[in-house]
N, C-alpha and C positions, 0 to 999 in steps of 0.2 A: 806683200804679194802672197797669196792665198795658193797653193798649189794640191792637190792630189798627189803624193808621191807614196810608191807602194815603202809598205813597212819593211825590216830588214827580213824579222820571219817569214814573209811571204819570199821575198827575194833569194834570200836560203833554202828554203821549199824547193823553188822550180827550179834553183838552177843543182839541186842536189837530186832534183827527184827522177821518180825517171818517164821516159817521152810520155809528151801529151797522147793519152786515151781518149774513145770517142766517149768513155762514162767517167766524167769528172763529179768530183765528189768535194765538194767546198767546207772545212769542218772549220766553222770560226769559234775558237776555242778559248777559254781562258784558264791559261797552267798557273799563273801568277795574279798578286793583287788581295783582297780581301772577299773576296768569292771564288778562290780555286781551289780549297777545301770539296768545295760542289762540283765547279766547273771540269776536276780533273776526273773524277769517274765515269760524268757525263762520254764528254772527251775519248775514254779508253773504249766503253761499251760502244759507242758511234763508229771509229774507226773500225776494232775488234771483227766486229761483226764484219763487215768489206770485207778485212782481209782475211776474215773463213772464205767468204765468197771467192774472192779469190785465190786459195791455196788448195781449198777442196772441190771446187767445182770449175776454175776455170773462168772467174767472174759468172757474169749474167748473160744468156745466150750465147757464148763464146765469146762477149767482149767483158774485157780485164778493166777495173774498176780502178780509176787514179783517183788516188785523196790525196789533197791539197792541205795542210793545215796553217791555221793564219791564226794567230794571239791576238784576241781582245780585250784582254784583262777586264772585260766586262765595262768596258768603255762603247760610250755608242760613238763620238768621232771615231774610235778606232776603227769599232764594227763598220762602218759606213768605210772606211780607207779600206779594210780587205776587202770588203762587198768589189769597190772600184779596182781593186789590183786585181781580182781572179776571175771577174764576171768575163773578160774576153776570153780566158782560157777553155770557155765552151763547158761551165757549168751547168749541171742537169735541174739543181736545185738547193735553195741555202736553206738552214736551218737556226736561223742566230742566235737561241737560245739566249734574250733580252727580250723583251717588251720595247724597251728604249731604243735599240736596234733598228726592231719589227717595225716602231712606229716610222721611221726614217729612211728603211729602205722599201713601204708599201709603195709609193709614189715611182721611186727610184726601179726597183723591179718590175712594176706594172708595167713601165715604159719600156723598158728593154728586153721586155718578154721572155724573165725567169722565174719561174713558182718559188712561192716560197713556203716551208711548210714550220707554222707556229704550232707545234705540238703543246696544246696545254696554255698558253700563254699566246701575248701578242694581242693586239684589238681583237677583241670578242665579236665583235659585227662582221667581220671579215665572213664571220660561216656562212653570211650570206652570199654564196659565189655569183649569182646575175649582177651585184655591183664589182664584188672584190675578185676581180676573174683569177688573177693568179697567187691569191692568198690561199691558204689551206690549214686550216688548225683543230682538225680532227686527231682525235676522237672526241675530247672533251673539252671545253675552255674555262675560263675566271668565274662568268657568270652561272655557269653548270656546279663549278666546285664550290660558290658562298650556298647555290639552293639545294645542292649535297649534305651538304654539316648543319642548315639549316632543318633538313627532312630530316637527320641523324638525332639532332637536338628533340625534334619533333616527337620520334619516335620512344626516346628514350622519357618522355612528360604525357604518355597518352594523348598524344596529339594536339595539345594544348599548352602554348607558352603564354597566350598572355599573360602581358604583367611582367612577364621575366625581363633581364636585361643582357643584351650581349653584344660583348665589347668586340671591337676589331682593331689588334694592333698590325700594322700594316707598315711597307716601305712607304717612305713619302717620295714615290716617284708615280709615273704611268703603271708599273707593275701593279705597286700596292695601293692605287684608286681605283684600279679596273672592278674589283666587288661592289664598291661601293652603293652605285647608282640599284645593282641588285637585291642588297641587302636594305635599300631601303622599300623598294618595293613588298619586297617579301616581310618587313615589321610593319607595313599597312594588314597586309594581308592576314598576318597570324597575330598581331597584336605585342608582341616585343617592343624594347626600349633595345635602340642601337645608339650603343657610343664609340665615337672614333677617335685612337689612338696613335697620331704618324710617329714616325721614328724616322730620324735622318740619316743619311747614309753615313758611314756603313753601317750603321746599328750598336756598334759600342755602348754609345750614352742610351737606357732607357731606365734610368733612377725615378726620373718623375711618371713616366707613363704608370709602373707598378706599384709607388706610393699611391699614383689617382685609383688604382685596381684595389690595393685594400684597402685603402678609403670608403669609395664606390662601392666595393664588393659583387661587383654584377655575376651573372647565375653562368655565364658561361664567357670565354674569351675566343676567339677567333687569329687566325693570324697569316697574313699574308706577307712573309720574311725569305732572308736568302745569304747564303752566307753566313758571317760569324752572329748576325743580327739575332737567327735560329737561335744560336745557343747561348748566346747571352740573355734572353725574351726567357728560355727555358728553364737558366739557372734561376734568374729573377722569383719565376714563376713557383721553385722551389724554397725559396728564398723566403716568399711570404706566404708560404703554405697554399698557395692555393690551387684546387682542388686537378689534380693532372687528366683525369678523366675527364673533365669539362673542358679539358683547354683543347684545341684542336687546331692545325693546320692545314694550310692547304697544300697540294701536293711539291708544292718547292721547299715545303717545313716540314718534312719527315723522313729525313734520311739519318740514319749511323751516324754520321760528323755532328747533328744539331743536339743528340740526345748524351751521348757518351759521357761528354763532358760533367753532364750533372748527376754521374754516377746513378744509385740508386733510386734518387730523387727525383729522376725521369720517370717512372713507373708508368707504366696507365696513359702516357701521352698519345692521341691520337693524330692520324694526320689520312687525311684523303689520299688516293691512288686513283688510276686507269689502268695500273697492269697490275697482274702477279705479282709476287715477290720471292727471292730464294735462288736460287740454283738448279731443282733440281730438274732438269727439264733435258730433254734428252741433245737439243744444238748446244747446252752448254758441256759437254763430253767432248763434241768436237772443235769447241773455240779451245779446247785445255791442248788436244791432242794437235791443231792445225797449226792454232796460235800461239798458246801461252808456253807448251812444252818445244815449240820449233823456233825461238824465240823471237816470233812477229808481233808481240802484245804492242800496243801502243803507249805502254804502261809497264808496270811490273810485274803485272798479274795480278795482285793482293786486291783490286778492285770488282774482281769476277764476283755477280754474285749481290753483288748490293744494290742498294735501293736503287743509285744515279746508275750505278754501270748497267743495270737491265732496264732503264728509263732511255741511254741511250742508244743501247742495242736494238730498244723495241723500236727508235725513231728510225734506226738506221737497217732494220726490217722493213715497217713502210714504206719508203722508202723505193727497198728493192722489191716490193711485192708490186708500185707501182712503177718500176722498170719494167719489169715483168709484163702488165697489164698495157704498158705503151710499146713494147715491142708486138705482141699480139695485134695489137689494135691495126697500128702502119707498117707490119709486115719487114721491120728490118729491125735488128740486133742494134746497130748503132744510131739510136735514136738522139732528136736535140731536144730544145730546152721545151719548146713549144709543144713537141710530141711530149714530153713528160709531164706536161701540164694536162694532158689530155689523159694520160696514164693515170694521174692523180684523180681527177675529175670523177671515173671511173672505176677506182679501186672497187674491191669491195673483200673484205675479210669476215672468215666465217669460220668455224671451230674448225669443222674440217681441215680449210686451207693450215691455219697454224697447228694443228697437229702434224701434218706433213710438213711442216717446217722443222719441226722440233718441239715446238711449244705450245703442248697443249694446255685448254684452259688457260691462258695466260694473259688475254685483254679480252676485253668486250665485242661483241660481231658488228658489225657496222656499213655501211654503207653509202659512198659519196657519191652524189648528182649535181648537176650545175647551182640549183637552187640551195644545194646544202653541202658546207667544204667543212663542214664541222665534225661530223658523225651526228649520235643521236644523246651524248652527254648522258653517257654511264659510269659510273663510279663507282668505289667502294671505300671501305673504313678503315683502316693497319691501326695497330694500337702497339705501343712498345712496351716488349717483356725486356725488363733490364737482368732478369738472373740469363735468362737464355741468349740474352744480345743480340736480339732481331727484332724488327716489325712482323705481326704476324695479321692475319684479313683476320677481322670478325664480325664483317659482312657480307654479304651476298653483291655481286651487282646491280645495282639501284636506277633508278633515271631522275635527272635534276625533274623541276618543275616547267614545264616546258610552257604552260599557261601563262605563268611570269615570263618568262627568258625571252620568248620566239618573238611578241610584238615589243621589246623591248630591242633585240636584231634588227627587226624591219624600221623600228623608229632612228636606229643611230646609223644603220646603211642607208636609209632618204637620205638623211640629213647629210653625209657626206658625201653621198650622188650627186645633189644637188648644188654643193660647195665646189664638188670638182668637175663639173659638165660630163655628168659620166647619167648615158642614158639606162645602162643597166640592160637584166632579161637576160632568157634563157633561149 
């Protein structure tokens, strides 16, 4: 017999936490497993942020922000069992940070009329919003970050790869196939030799993938990894000399935990971004003073500040920016799931606004419509300085190639319209 039964840590959760609020806040989190090296800064910055909101201002509109946290160990049954244990509690919107997740509860959410928002990740056609009405995965998605590093590559060969070859070692799941289909468009287009590299989970074993690399030798490597796969991909990568500045990830491959490990020998390692990077920004004075020094971290503190913790800050910014925008909208403070989805739809962030937040310059300006849950797939470069032990930008923000991308969207949203009797439109 096959049952739904909520997990213990959801059940610890509620019956510890305190009364259901009208702004529920679902963080499916993963502290434990072979991805919570990642999962736990994520994690800290995502809550963190709430609970400024609520210690310095009172929540959002005068309604107090409840987070719910649920363990996924980066499991999608799991994911899918919290999705079912918290979605009554009058969720505003999930965040599942999996692809695997993402793929299993679009169907599951659609129906039940809770947004979800795939920051970065998750099916890349979803930014088509007239099919995928309560998906959202702005700012930037998979197929925005392969013709990112691609344009990067580009740049860096005066505009001309032909001829060259470039590898993409990737997870063998839905995550790490999501470029795929892009990357092969984009080597018609500019002439590149693409070879594809999977790695199985968790990524431990990749002896043979990096034997085929110095073999092969190809001009540049790619990598779509997560977890310990990061840094093991990375040591390898030092391993056989090859060249760290050509190797590049994408933004779930460039955090502190994937580089440290290979000491020195990290140098020069690149990895895509959508925000900033750093601390120095003026809301993070007040998450030190509200949070971390009053001690409401969700965390230790030690996470303030890095790649994941301001990855998950900035999701759980949007977030509130679209609380914000659906209280406006329908005219009451304690809005539901449905009005949030409509908050979302209508975000729109612009230097201004996050300057008034605290953070200026610190993601791309953007703006969401029914037709597009994506943003407009801006990017930038982080390269790692291992004497100074950061990611630092040594790009500007870029725009994927939207020529490739957009009817590559419209062709995998048909396609799934039409599988799922879904007539679409705005």
């Amino acid at each position: 017999m096959k049952m739904k039964l909520m997990t213990a840590a959801v059940a610890a959760v509620m019956a510890a936490g305190p009364a259901l609020a009208d702004l529920t806040i679902v963080d499916t989190s993963y502290r434990t497993g072979p991805y919570a090296a990642n999962g736990i800064p994520f994690s800290d910055g995502y809550q963190d942020y709430f609970t400024l909101l609520n210690e310095r201002d009172g929540g959002i509109g005068g309604e107090k922000i409840n987070i719910v946290e649920c363990e996924t160990g980066y499991n999608t049954e799991k994911g899918v069992e919290c999705y079912e244990a918290t979605k009554g509690e009058g969720a505003l919107v999930y965040q599942p940070l999996s692809t695997g997740i993402t793929y299993q509860l679009i169907p599951k959410a659609t129906a039940d009329g809770i947004p979800l928002h795939t920051m970065g990740y998750g099916r890349t056609s979803a930014k088509n919003g007239a099919v995928f009405k309560w998906v959202f995965n702005y700012p930037a998605n998979y197929w925005d970050g392969a013709s990112l590093a691609v344009t990067h590559i580009l740049d860096q060969n005066a505009n001309d790869i032909s001829g060259k070859t470039i590898a993409l070692v990737y997870h063998n799941s839905a995550y790490g196939k999501e470029p795929i289909r892009t990357l092969e468009e984009l080597s018609k287009k500019h002439g590149f030799n693409l070879s594809l590299l999977p790695v199985d989970h968790p990524g431990q074993e990749q002896k043979s993938q990096w034997l085929q690399i110095r073999r092969e030798k190809p001009d540049y490597v790619l990598m779509w990894g997560w977890g310990v796969m990061n840094q093991v991909a990375i040591q390898e990568a030092v391993n056989i000399r090859f060249p760290m500045e050509n190797f590049i990830g994408i933004w779930w491959s460039g955090s502190e935990n994937d580089v440290k490990a290979a000491g020195d020998g990290a140098n020069g390692y690149k990895a895509l971004t959508f925000h900033n990077l750093g601390s120095d920004y003026p809301v993070y004075d007040d998450i030190q003073t509200h949070v971390v020094d009053a001690g409401k971290a969700a965390g230790t503190g030690d996470q303030v500040g890095t790649v994941l913790y301001n990855r998950g800050m900035y999701a759980a910014m949007l977030a509130a920016e679209a609380i914000k925008t659906a209280q406006e909208m329908h005219g009451t403070a304690a809005i539901n799931s449905a009005q949030m989805r409509d908050g979302m739809e209508n975000l729109e962030m612009t230097e201004a606004k996050m300057t008034d937040i605290g953070l200026p310059n610190f993601g791309p300006e953007f703006k969401v419509s029914c037709d597009n849950h994506g943003g407009n797939g801006f990017g930038a470069v982080s390269q790692w300085d291992a004497a100074a032990g950061e990611f630092k930008l040594i790009t500007e923000y870029f725009q994927s190639d939207q020529d490739v991308i957009q009817p590559l969207v419209e062709e995998d949203s048909a396609a799934f319209a039409a599988e799922n009797g879904i007539e679409g439109g705005c």
